[in-house]
Biopython code that builds the backbone (N, CA, C, O; Angstrom):
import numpy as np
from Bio.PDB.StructureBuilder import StructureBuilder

atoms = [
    (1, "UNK", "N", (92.331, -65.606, -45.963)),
    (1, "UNK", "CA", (91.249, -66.545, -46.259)),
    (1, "UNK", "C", (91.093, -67.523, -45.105)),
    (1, "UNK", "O", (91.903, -67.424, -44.184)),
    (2, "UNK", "N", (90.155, -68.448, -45.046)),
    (2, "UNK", "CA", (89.378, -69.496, -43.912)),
    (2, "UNK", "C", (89.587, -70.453, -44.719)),
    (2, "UNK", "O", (89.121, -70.659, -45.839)),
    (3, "UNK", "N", (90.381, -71.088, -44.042)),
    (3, "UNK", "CA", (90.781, -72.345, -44.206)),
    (3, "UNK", "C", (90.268, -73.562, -43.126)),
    (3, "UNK", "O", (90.813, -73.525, -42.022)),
    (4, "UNK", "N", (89.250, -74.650, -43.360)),
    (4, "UNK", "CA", (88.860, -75.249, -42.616)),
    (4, "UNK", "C", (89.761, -76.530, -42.084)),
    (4, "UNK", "O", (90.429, -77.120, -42.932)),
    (5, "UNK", "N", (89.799, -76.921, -40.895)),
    (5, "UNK", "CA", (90.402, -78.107, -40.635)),
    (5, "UNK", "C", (89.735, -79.385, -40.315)),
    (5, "UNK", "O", (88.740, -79.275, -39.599)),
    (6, "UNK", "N", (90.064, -80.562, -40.687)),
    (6, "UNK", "CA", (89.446, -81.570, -40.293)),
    (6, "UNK", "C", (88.371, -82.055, -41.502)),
    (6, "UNK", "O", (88.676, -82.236, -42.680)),
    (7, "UNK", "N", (87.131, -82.205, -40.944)),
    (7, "UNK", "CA", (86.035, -82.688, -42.183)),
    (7, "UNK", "C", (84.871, -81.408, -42.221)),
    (7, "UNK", "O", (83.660, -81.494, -42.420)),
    (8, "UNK", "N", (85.768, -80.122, -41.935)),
    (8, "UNK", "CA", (84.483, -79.015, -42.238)),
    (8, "UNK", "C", (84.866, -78.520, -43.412)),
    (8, "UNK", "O", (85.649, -78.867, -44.297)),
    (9, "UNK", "N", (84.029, -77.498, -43.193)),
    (9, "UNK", "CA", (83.323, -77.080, -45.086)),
    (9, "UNK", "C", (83.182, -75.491, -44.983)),
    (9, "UNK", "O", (82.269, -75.540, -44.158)),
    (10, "UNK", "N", (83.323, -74.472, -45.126)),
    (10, "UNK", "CA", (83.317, -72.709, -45.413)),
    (10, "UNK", "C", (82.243, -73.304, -46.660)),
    (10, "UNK", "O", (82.285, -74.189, -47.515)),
    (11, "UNK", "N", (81.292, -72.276, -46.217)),
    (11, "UNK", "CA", (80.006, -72.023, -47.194)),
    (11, "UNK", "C", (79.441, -70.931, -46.836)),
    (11, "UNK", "O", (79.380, -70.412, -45.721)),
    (12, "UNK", "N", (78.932, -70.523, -48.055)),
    (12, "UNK", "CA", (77.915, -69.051, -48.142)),
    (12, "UNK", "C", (76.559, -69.220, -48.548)),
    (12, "UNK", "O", (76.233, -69.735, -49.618)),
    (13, "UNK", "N", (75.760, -68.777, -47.673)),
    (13, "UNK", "CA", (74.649, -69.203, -47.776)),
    (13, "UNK", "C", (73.954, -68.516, -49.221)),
    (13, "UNK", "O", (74.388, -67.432, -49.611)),
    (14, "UNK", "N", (73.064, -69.085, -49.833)),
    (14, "UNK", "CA", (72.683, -68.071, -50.991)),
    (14, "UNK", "C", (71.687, -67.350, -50.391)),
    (14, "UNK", "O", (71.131, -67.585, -49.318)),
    (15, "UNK", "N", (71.494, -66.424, -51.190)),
    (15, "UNK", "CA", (70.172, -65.528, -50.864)),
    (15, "UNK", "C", (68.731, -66.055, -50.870)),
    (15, "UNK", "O", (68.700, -67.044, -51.603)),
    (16, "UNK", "N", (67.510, -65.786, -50.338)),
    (16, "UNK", "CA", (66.611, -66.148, -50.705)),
    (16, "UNK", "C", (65.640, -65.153, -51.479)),
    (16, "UNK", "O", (65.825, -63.977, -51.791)),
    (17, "UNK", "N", (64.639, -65.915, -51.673)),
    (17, "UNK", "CA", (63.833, -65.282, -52.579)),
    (17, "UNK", "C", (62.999, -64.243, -52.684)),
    (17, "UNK", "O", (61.842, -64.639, -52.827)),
    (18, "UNK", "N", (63.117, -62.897, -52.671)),
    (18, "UNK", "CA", (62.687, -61.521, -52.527)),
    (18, "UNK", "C", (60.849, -61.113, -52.546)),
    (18, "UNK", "O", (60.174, -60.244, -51.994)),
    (19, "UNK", "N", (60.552, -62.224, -53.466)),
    (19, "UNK", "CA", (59.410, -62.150, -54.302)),
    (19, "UNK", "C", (58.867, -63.209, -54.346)),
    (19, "UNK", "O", (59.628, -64.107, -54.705)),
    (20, "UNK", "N", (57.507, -63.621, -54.062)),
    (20, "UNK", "CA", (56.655, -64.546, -54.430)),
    (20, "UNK", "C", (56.707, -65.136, -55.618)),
    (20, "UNK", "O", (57.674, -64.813, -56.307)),
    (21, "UNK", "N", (55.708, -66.165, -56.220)),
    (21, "UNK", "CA", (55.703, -66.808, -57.596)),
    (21, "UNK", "C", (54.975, -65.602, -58.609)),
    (21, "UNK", "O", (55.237, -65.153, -59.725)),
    (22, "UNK", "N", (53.646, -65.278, -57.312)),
    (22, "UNK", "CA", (53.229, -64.336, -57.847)),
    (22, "UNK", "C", (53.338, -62.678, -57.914)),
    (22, "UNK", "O", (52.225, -62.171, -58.051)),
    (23, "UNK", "N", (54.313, -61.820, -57.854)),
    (23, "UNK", "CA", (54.846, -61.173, -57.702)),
    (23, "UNK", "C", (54.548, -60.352, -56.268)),
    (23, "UNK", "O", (54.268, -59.166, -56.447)),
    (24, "UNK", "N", (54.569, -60.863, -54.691)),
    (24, "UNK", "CA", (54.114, -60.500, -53.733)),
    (24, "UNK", "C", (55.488, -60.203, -53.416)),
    (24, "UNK", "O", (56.312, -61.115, -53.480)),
    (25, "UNK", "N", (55.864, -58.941, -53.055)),
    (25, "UNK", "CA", (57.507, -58.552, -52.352)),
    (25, "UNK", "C", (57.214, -59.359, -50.546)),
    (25, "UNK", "O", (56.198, -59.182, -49.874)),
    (26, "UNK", "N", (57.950, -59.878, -50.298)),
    (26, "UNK", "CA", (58.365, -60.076, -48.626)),
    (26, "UNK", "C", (59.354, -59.573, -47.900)),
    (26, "UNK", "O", (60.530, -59.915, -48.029)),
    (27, "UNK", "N", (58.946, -58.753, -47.114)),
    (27, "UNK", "CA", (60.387, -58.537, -46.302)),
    (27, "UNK", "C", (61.217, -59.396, -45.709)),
    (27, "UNK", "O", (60.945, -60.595, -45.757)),
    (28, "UNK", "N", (62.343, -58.958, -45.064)),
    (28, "UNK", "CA", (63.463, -59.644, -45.118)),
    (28, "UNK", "C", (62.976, -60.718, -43.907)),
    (28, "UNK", "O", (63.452, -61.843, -44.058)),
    (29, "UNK", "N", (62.313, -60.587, -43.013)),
    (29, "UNK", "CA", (61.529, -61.323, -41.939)),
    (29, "UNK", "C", (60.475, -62.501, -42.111)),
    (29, "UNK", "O", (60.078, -63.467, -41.459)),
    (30, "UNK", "N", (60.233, -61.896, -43.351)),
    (30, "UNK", "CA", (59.067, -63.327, -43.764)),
    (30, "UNK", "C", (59.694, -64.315, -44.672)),
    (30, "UNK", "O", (59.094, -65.145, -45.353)),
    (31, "UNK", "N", (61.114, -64.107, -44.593)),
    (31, "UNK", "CA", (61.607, -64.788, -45.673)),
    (31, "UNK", "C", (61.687, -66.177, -45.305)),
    (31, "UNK", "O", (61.614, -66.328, -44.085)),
    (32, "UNK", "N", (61.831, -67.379, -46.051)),
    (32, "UNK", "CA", (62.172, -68.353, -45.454)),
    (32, "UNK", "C", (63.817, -68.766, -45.061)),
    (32, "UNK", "O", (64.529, -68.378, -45.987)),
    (33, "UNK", "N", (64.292, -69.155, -44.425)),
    (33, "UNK", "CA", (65.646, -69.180, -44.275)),
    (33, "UNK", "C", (66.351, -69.998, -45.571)),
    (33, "UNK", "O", (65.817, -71.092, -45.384)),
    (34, "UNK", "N", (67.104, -70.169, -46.631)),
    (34, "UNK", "CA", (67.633, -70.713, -47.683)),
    (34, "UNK", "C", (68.324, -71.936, -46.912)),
    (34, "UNK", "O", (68.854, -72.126, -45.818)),
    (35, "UNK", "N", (68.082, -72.537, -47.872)),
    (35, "UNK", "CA", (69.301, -73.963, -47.301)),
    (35, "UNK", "C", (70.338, -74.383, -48.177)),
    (35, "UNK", "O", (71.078, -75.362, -48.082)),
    (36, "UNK", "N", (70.266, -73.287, -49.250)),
    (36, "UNK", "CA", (71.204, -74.091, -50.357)),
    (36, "UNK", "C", (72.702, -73.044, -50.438)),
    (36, "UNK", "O", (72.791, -71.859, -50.757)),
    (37, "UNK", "N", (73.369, -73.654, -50.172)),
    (37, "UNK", "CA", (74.723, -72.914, -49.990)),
    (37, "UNK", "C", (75.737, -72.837, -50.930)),
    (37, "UNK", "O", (75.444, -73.598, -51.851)),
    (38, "UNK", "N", (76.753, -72.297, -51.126)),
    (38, "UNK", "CA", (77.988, -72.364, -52.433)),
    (38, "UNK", "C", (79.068, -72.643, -50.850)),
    (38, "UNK", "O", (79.211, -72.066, -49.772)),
    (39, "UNK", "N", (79.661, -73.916, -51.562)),
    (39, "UNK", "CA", (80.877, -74.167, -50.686)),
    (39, "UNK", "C", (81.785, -73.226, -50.992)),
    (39, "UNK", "O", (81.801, -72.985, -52.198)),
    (40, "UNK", "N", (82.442, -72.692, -50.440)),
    (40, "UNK", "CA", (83.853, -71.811, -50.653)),
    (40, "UNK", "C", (84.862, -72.150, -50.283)),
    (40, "UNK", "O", (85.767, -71.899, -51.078)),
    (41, "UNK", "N", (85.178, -72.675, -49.316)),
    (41, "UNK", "CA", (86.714, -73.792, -49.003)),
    (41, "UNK", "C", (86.095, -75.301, -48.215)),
    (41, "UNK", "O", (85.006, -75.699, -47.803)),
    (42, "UNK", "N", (87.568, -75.851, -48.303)),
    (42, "UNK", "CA", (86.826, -77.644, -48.209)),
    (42, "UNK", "C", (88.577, -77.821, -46.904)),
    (42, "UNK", "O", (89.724, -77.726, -47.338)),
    (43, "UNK", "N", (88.241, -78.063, -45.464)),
    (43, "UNK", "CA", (89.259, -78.709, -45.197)),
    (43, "UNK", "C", (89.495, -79.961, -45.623)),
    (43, "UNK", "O", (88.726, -80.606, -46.336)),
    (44, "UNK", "N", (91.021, -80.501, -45.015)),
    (44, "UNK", "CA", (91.577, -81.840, -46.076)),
    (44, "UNK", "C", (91.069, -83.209, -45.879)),
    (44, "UNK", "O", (91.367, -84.288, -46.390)),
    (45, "UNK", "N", (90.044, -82.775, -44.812)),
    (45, "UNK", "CA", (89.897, -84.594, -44.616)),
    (45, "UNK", "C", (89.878, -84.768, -42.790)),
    (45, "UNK", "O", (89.988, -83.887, -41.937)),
    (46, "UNK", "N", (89.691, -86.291, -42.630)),
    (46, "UNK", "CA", (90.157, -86.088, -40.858)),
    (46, "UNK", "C", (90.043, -87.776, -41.249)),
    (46, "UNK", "O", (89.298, -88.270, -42.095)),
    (47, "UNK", "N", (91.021, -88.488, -40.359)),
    (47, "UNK", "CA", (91.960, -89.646, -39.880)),
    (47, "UNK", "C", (90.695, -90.516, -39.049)),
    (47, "UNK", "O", (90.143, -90.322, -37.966)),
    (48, "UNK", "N", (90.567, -91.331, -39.877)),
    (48, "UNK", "CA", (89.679, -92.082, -38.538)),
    (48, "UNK", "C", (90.461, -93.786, -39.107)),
    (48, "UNK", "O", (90.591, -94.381, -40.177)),
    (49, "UNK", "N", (90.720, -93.958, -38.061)),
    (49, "UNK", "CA", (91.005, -95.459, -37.486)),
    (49, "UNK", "C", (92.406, -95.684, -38.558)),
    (49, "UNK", "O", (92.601, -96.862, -38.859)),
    (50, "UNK", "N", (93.243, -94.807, -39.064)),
    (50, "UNK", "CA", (94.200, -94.205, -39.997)),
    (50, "UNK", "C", (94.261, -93.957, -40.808)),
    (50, "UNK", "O", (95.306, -93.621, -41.365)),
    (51, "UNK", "N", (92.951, -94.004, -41.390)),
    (51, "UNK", "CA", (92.819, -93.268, -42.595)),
    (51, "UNK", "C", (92.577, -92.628, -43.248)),
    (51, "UNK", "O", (91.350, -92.557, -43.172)),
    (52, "UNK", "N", (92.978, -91.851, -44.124)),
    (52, "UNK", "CA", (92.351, -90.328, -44.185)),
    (52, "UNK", "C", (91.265, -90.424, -44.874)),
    (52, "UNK", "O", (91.574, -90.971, -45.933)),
    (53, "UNK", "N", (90.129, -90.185, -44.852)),
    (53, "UNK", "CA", (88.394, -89.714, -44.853)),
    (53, "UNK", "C", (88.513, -88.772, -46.068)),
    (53, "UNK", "O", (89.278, -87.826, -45.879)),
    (54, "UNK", "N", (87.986, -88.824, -47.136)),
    (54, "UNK", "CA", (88.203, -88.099, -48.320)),
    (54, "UNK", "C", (86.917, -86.960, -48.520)),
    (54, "UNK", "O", (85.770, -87.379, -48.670)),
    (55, "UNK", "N", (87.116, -85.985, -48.511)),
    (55, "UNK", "CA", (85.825, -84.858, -48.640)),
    (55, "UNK", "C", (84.906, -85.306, -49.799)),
    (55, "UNK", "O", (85.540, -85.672, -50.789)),
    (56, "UNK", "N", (83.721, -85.357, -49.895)),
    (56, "UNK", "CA", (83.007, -85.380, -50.909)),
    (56, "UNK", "C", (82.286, -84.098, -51.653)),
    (56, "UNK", "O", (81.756, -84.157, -52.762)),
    (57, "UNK", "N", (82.361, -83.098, -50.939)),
    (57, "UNK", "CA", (82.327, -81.667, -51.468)),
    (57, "UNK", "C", (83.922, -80.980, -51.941)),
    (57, "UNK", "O", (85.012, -81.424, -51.577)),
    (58, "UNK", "N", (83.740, -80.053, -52.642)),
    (58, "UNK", "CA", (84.710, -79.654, -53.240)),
    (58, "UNK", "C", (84.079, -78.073, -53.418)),
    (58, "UNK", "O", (82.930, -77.632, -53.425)),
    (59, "UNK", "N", (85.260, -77.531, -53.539)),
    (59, "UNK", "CA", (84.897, -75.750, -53.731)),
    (59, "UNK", "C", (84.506, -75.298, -54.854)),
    (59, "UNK", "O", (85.180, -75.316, -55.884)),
    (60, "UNK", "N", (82.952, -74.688, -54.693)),
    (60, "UNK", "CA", (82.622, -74.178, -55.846)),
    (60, "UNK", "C", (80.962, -75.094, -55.705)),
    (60, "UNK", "O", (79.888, -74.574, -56.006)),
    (61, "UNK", "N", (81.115, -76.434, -55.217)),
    (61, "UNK", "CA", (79.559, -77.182, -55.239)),
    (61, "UNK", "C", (78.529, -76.223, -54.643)),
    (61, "UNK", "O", (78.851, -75.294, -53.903)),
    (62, "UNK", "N", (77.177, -76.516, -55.032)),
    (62, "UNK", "CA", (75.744, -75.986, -54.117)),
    (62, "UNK", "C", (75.611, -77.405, -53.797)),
    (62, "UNK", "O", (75.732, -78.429, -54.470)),
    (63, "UNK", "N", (75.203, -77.062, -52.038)),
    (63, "UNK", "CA", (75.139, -77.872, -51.278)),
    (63, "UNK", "C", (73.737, -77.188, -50.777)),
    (63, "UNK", "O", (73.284, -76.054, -50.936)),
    (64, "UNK", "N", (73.233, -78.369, -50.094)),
    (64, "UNK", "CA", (71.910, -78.338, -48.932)),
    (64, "UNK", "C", (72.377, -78.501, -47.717)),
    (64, "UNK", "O", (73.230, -79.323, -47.383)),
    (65, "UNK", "N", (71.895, -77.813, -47.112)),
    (65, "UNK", "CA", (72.755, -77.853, -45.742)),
    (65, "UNK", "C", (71.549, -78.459, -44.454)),
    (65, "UNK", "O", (70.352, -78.490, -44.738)),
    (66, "UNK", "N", (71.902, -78.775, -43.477)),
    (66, "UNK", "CA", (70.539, -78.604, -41.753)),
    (66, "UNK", "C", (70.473, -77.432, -41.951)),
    (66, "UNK", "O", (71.285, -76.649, -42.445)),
    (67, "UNK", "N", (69.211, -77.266, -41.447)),
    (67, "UNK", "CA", (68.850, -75.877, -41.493)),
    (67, "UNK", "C", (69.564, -74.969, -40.116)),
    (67, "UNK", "O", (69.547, -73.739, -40.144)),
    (68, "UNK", "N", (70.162, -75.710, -38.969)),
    (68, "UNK", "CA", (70.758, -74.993, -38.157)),
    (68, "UNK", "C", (71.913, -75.805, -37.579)),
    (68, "UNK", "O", (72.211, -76.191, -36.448)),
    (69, "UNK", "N", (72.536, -75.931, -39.004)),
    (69, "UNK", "CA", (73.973, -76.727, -38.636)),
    (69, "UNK", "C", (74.807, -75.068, -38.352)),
    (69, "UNK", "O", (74.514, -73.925, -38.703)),
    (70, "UNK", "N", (75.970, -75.665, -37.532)),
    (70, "UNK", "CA", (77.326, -74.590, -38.327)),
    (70, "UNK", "C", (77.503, -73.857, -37.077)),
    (70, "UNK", "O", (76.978, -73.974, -35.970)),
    (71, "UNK", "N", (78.388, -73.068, -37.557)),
    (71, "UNK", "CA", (78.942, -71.806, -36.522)),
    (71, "UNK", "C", (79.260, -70.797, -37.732)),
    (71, "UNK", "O", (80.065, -71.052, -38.628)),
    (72, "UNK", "N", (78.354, -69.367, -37.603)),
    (72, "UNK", "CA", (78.458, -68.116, -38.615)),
    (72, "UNK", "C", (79.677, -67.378, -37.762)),
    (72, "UNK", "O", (79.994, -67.002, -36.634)),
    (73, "UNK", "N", (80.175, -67.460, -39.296)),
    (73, "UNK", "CA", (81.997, -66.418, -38.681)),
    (73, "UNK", "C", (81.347, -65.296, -39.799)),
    (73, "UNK", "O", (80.402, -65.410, -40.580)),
    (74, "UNK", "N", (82.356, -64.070, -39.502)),
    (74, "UNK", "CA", (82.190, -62.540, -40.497)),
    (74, "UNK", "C", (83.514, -62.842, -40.479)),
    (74, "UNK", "O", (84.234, -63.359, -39.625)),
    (75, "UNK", "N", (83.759, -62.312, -41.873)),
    (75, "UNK", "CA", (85.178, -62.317, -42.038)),
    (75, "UNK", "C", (85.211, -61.707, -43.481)),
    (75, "UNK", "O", (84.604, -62.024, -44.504)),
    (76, "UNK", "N", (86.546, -60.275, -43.093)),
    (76, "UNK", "CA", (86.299, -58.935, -44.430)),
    (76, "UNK", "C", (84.993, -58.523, -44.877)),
    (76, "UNK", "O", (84.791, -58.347, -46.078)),
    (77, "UNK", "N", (83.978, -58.331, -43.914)),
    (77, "UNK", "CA", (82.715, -57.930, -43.958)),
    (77, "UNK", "C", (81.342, -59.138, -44.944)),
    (77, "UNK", "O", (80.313, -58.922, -45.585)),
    (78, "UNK", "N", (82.077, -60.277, -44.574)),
    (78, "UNK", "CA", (81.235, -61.213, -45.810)),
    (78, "UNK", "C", (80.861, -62.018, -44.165)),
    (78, "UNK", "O", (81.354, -61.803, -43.057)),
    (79, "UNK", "N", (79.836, -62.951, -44.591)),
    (79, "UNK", "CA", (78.968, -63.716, -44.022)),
    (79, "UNK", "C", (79.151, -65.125, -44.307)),
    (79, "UNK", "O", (78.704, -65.536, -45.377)),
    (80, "UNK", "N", (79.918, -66.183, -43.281)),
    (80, "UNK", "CA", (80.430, -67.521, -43.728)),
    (80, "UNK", "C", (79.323, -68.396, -42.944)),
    (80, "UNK", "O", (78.410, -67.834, -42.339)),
    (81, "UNK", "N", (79.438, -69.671, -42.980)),
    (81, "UNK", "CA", (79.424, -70.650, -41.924)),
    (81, "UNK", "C", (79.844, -71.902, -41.989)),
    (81, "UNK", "O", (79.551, -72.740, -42.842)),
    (82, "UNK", "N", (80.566, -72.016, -41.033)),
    (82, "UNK", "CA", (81.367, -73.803, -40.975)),
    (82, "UNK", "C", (80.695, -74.384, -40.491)),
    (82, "UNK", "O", (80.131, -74.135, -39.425)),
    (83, "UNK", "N", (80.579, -75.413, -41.237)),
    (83, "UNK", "CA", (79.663, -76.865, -40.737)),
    (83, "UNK", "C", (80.893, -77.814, -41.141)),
    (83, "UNK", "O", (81.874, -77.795, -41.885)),
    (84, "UNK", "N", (80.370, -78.518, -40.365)),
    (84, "UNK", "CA", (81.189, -80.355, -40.468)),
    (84, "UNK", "C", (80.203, -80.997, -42.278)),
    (84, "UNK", "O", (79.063, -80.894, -42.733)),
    (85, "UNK", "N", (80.866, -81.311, -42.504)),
    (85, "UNK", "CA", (80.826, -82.346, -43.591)),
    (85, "UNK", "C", (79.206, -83.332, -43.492)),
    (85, "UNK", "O", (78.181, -83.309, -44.173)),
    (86, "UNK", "N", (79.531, -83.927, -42.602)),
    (86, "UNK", "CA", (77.913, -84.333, -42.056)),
    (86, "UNK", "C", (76.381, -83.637, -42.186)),
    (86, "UNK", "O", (75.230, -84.047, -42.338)),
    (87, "UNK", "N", (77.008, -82.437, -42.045)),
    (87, "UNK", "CA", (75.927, -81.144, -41.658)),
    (87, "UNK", "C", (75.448, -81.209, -43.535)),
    (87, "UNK", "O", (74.385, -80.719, -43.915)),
    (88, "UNK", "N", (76.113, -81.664, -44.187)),
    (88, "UNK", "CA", (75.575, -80.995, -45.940)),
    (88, "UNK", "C", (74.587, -82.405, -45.973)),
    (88, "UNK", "O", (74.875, -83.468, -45.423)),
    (89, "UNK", "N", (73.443, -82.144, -46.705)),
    (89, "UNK", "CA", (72.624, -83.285, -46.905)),
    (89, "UNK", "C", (72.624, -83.984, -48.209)),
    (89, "UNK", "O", (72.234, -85.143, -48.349)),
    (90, "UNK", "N", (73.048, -83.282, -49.094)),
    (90, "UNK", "CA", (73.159, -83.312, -50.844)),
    (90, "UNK", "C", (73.611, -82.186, -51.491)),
    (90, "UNK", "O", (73.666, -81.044, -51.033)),
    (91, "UNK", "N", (73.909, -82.546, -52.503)),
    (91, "UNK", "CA", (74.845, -81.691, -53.457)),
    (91, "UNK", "C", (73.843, -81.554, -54.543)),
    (91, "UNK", "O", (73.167, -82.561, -54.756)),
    (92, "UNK", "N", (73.557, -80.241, -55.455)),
    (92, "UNK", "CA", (72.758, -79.631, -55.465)),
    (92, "UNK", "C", (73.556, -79.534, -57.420)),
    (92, "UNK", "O", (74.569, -78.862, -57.615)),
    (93, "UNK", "N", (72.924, -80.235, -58.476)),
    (93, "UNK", "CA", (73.334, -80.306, -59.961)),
    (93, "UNK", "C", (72.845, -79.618, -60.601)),
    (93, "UNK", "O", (73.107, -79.600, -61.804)),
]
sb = StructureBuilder()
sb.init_structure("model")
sb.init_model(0)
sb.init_chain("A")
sb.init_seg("    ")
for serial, (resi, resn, name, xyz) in enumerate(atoms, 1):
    if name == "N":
        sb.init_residue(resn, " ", resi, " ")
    sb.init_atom(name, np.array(xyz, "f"), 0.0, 1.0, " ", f" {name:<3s}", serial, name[0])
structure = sb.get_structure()
């Protein structure tokens, strides 16, 4: 497993939407890029001025992410991306 260090975040992006409102199929090209992600691991935190910085995401939240935050890792044929903590805009209820 990916274990993040510092104040990043392992997230999977969700899928987007296949189909119009009105039932128009789009290919995978016209899609819009999704922004709403499932966190999957949470590193522990990171030390600023000595103190440890407490994550406000937790594993398992839908998060909103920048639309071109992160660095995409593959890992066991799945599709990740680490972003910093910063990079999430809201948490998603």
């Amino acid at each position: 497993m990916i274990k993040p260090l510092g104040s990043r975040v392992l997230i999977k992006m969700k899928e987007g939407e296949e189909t119009t409102k009105s039932g128009i199929i789009l290919s995978s090209g016209a899609q819009e890029k999704p922004q709403i992600a499932e966190v999957i691991e949470v590193g522990p935190g990171e030390k600023i001025e000595g103190k440890l910085q407490e994550m406000n995401v937790k594993k398992g939240d839908n998060v909103i992410v920048s639309k071109y935050s992160g660095t995409e890792v593959k890992y066991n044929g799945e599709e990740y991306i680490i972003v910093k903590q910063d990079d999430i805009l809201a948490i998603v209820e």
